[in-house]
C-alpha positions in Angstrom: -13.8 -0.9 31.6 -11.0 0.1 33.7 -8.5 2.8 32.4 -5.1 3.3 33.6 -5.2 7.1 34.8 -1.8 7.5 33.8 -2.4 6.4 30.5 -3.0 10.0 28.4 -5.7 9.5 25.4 -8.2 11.6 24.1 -10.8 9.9 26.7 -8.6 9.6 30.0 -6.8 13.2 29.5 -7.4 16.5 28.7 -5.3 19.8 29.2 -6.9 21.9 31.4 -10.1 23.8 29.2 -11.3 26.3 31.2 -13.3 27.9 28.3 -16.3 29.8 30.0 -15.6 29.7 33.4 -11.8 31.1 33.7 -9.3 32.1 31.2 -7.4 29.2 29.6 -3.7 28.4 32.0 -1.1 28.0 29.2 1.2 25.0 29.1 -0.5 23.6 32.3 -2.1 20.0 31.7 -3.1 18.2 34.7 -4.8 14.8 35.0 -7.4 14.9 37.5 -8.0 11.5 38.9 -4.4 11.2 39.8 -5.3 14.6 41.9 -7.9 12.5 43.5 -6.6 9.3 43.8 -3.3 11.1 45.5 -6.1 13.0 48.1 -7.6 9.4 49.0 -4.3 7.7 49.1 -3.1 10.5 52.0 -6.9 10.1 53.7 -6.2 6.2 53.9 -3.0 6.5 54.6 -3.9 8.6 58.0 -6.1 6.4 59.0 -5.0 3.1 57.9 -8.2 1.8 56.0 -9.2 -1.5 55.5 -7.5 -3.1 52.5 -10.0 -4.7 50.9 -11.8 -1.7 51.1 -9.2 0.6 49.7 -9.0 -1.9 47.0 -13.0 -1.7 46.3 -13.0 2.2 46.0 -9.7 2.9 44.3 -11.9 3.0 40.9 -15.3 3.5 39.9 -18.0 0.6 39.4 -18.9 1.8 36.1 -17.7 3.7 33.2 -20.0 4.6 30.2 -18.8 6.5 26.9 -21.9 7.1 24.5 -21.8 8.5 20.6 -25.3 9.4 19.9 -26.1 11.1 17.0 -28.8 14.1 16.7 -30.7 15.8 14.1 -30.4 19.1 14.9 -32.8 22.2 14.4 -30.7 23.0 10.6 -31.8 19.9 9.9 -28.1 18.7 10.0 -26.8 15.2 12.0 -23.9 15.4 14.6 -22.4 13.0 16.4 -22.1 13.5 20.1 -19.6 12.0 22.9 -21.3 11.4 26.5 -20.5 9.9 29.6 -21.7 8.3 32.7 -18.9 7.4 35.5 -20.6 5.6 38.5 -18.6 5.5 41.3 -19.8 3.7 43.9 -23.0 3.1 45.8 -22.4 1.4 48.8 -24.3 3.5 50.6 -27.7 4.3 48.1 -28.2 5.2 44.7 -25.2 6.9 42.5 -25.8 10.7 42.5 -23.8 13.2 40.8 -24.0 16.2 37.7 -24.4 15.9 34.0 -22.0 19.2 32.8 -22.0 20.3 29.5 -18.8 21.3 28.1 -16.4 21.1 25.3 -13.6 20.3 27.8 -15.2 17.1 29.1 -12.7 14.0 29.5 -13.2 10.7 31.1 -10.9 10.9 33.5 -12.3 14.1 35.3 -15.8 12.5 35.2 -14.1 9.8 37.6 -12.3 12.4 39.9 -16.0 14.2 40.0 -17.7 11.2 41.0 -15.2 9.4 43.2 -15.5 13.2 45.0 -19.3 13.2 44.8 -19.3 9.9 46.9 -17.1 11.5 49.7 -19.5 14.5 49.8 -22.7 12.2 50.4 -21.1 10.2 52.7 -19.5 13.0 54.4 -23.2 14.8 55.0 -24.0 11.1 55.9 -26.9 11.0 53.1 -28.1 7.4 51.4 -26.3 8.0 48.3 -23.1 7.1 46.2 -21.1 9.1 43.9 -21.5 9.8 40.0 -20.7 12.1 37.4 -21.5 12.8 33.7 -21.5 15.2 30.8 -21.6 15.8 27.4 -18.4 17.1 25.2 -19.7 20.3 23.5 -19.8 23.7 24.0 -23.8 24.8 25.0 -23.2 28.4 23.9 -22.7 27.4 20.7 -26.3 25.6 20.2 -29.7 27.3 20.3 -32.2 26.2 23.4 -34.4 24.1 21.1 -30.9 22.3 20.1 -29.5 21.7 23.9 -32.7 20.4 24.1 -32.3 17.9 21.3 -29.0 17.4 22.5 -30.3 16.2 26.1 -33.2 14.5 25.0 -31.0 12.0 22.8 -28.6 11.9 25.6 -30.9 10.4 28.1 -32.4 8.3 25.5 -29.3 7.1 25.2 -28.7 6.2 28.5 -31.3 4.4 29.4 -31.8 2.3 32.4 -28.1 2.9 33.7 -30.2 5.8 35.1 -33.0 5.7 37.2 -35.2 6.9 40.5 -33.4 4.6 42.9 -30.1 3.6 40.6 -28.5 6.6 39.7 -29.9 10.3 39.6 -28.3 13.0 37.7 -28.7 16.6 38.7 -27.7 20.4 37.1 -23.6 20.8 36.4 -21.3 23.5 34.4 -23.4 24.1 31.5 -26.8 22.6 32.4 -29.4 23.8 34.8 -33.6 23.0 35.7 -34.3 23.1 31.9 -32.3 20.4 30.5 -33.4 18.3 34.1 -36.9 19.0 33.0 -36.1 17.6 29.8 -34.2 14.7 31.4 -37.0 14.0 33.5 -39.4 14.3 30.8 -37.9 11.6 28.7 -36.7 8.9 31.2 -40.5 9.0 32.0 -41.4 8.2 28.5 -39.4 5.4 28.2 -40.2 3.4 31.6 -43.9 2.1 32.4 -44.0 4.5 35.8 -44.8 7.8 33.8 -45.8 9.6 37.3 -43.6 7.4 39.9 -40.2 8.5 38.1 -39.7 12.3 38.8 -36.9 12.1 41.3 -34.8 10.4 38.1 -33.1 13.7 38.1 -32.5 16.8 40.8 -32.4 20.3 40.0 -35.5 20.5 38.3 -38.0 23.6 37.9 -40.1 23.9 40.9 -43.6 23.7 38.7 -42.3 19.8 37.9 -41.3 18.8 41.2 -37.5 20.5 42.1 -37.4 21.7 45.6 -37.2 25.4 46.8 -33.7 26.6 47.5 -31.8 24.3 45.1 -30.5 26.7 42.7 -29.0 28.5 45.6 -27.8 25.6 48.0 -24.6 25.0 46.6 -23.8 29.3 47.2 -25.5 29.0 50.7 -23.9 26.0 51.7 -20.4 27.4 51.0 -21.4 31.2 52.7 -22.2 28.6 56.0 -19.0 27.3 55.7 -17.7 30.5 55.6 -19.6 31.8 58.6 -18.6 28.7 60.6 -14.8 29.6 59.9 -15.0 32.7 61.2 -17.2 31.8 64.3 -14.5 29.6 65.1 -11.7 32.1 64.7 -13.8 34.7 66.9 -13.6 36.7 63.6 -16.5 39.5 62.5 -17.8 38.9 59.1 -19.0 42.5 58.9 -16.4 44.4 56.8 -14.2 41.0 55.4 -13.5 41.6 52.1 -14.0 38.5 49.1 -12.6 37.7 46.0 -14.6 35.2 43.4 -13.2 33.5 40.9 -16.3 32.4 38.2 -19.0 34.2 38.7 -21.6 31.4 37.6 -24.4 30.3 39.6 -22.4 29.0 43.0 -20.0 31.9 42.3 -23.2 35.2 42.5 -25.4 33.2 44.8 -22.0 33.2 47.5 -21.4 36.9 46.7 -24.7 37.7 46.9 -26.1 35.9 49.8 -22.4 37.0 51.9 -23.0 40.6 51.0 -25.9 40.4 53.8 -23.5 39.8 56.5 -21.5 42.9 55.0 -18.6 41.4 52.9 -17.3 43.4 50.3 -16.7 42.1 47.0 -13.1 43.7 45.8 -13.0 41.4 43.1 -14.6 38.9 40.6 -13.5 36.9 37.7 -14.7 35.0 34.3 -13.3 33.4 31.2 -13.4 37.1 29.7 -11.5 38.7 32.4 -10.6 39.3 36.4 -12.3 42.8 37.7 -11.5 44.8 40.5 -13.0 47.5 42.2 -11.7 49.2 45.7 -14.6 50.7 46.9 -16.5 47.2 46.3 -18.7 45.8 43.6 -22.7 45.5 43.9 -22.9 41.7 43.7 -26.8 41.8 42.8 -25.9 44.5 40.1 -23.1 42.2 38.6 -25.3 39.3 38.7 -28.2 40.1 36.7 -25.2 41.7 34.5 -23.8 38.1 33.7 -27.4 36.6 33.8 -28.1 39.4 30.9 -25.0 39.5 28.7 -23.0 35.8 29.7 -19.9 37.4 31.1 -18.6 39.6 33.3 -17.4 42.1 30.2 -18.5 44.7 29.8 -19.8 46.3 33.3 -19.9 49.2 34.5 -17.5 50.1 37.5 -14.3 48.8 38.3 -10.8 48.1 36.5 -9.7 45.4 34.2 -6.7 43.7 35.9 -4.8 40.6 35.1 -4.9 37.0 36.6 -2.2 37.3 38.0 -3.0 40.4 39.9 -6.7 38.9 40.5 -4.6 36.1 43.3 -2.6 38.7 44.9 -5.9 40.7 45.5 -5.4 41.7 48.9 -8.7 40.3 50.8 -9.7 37.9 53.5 -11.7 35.5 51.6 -10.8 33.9 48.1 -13.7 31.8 46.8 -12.4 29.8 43.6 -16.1 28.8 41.7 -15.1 28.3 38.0 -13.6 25.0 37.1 -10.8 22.6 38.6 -7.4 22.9 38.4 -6.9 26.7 39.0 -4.9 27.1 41.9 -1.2 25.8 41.2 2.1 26.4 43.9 3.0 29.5 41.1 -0.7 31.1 42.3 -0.7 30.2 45.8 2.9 31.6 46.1 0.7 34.9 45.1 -2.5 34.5 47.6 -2.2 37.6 49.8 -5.8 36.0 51.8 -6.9 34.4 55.4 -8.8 31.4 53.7 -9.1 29.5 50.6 -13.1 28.3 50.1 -13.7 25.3 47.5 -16.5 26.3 45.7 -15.7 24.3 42.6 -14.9 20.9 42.3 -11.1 20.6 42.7 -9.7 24.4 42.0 -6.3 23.6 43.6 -3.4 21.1 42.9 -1.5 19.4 45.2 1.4 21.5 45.3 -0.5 24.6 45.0 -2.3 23.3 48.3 1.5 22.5 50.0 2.4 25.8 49.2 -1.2 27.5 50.4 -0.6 24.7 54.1 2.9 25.7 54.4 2.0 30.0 54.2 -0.6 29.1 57.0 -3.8 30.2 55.3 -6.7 28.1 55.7 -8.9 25.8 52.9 -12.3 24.6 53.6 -11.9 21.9 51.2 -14.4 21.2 48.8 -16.4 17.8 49.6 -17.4 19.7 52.6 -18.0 23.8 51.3 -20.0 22.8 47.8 -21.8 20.0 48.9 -24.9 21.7 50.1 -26.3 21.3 46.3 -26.2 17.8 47.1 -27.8 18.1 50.0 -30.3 19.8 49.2 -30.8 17.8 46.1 -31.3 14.7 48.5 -34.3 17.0 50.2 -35.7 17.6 46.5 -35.6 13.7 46.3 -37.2 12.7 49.4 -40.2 15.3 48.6 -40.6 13.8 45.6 -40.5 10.2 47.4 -43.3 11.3 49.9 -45.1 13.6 47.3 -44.2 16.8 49.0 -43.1 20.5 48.9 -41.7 22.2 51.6 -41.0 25.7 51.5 -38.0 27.5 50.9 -37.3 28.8 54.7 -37.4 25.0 56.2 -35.3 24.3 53.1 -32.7 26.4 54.1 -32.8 25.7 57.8 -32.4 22.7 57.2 -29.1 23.2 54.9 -27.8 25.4 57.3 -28.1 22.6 59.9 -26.8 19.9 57.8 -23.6 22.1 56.7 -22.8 22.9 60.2 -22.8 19.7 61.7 -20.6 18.1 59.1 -18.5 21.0 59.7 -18.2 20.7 63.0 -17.6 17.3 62.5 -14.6 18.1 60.5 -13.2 19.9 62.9 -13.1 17.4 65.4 -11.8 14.9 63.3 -8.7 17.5 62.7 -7.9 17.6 66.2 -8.3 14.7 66.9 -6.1 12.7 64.1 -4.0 16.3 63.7 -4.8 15.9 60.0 -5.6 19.2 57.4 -9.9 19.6 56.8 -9.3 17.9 53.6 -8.1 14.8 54.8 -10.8 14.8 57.7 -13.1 15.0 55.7 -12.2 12.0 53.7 -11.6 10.4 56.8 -15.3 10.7 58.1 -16.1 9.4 54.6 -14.4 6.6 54.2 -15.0 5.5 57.9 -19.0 5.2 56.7 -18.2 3.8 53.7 -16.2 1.1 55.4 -18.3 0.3 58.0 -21.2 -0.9 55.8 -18.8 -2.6 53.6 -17.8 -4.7 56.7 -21.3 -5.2 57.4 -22.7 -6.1 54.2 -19.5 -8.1 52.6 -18.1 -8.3 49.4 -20.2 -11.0 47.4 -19.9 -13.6 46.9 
């Protein structure tokens, strides 16, 4: 099925819903495949990609919308709306998130995954790009419900999922439980019971997920972080931060910084923007949100308004809560020395003009959040070769990954003069193309 992603319906279009993660923008709706389509067009544009390839990419191989209905703990039957988008997989098996969230639309399933297969071939791993979820609200169901809930899902997907097709892994709303549950099924529903754990990433390390993959998406973006400054001859020691969701990628980047002594001035949620002068305690305001779901509620600091939150005064702004946050009206506001994509698509395209044109830097993300992928690649391959490495070569070998592709990056800017963002689409589309003229297009 191919959709028109002008075409606004309930399944290609959804005003922004940033329920959970950041406070709701009012009267902004953006569609966010026509923010990714207008990112490749620029990328191919700069480097004057093969046609046919251009043509091959511009949509996604595969687009799945599921009802499945589930009988839920009460006893009562709801019917549920999934999806699958696989984008390509030219270079390996599809690979991308299953989120769970009430705000999940077809059309930003296709920007996720069309971004997910940039990342991998960015980081120059054997895998395409995917992206899934299901459209509820997880806070709202019981564990032995999500549970249900995933189960059925997976049931329902059946083989358009598998080991070496197309592997899900943890996304907004979902983490190592509902993989272990994936896993679990899939491999009751296939003949290889024991061959089939690397269906999914992400998983608890007791069933076969790797060390260091809850944190790899937060370490990966601190290394891109610490590359930055490396190359502007700056000292982290004493920078100052501002995060926006403070979710799993969100703490584990304020956490894991606050070792090279950044201060966290400020933090945000879907409850509220925080700030505190003399610095927040990002352990303390982690197990604060692991404990109670939100920021609310802690001790230390003032309340102050979104608005205020993007004019903090600080070095680094990490956006980590959902897409679609940073607009020209915000960047107009940004009163910071760089811009760090830890979620999936947190700024629009005039908001990143506007951010270009004031001469602050972005480290896009396809290259600062993809060290979850990466490291869900390693979680793959040990359970290929029926290994576990520990945590420490885990993370060494993140931090090498991260830093080559950035340096990569940089190269690629000065070479073609192009922003980060477009060099890094560059670097991944000049893979992707070069085993598409290789292999052909059959028949």
């Amino acid at each position: 099925m191919i959709v028109n992603a002008k075409k606004m319906n309930p399944d290609t279009f959804h005003p922004t819903s940033l329920e959970g993660h950041a406070e709701p923008i009012e009267g902004r709706a953006t569609n966010l495949f026509e923010v990714a389509a207008a990112q490749l067009d620029k990328a191919i544009d700069a480097m004057n990609l093969d046609p046919s390839v251009a043509t091959a990419i511009s949509q996604p191989k595969n687009e799945l919308i599921i009802h499945f209905p589930v009988r839920l703990s009460s006893g009562k039957v709801e019917l549920f709306k999934g999806y699958r988008v696989q984008h390509n997989n030219i270079l390996g098996p599809y690979k991308g998130g299953i989120r769970f969230h009430e705000g999940v639309y077809l059309d930003e399933c296709k920007a996720l995954a069309a971004w997910m297969t940039w990342k991998t071939a960015l980081q120059d791993i054997p895998y395409g790009g995917a992206k899934g979820g299901v459209k509820f609200n997880p806070r709202d169901y019981s564990k032995e419900d999500q549970e249900r809930i995933t189960r059925r899902f997976t049931h329902a997907l059946g083989t358009n999922i598998g080991p070496e097709w197309d592997i899900p892994a943890p996304d907004m709303g979902t983490n190592s439980d509902h993989m272990d549950w994936m896993m679990d099924t899939y491999s009751n529903i296939v003949a290889d019971k024991q061959g089939v754990k690397r269906v999914v990433t992400g998983k608890s390390v007791p069933v076969g997920g790797s060390r260091g993959r809850t944190e790899a998406t937060g370490r990966g973006v601190v290394t891109c972080i610490e590359k930055w400054a490396e190359l502007k001859k700056l000292d982290l020691a004493g920078m100052t931060l501002a995060v926006q969701g403070f979710g799993n990628v969100g703490s584990h980047t304020a956490t894991i910084i606050s070792r090279r002594g950044v201060i966290l001035l400020a933090a945000g949620d879907h409850t509220g923007y925080y700030f505190n002068p003399e610095g927040f305690n990002p352990y303390r305001l982690r197990d604060h949100v692991k404990e109670t779901g939100s920021l609310k509620g802690y001790p230390g600091g003032q309340e102050i308004s979104r608005e205020e939150f993007f004019a903090t005064q600080c070095d680094i702004l990490v956006p980590a809560a959902l897409e679609l946050q940073i607009s020209a009206e915000e960047a107009e506001k940004l009163n910071c020395k760089v811009v760090v994509d830890a979620a999936n698509g947190p700024t629009d395209l005039e908001g990143e003009r506007v951010i270009a044109e004031r001469g602050i830097d972005i480290i896009p993300d396809v290259l600062a959040n993809s060290g979850g992928v990466v490291v869900s690649y390693y979680e793959w391959l040990q359970n290929k070769r029926s290994e576990t490495w520990e945590k420490d070569e885990v993370r060494a070998k993140l931090e090498a990954k991260m830093r080559k592709a950035y340096d990569r990056v940089i190269e690629k800017c000065e070479e073609l003069k192009v922003d980060m963002r477009t060099a890094c689409y560059i670097l991944a589309l000049e893979n992707i193309q070069t085993v598409y003229q290789r292999r052909g297009i059959w028949p």
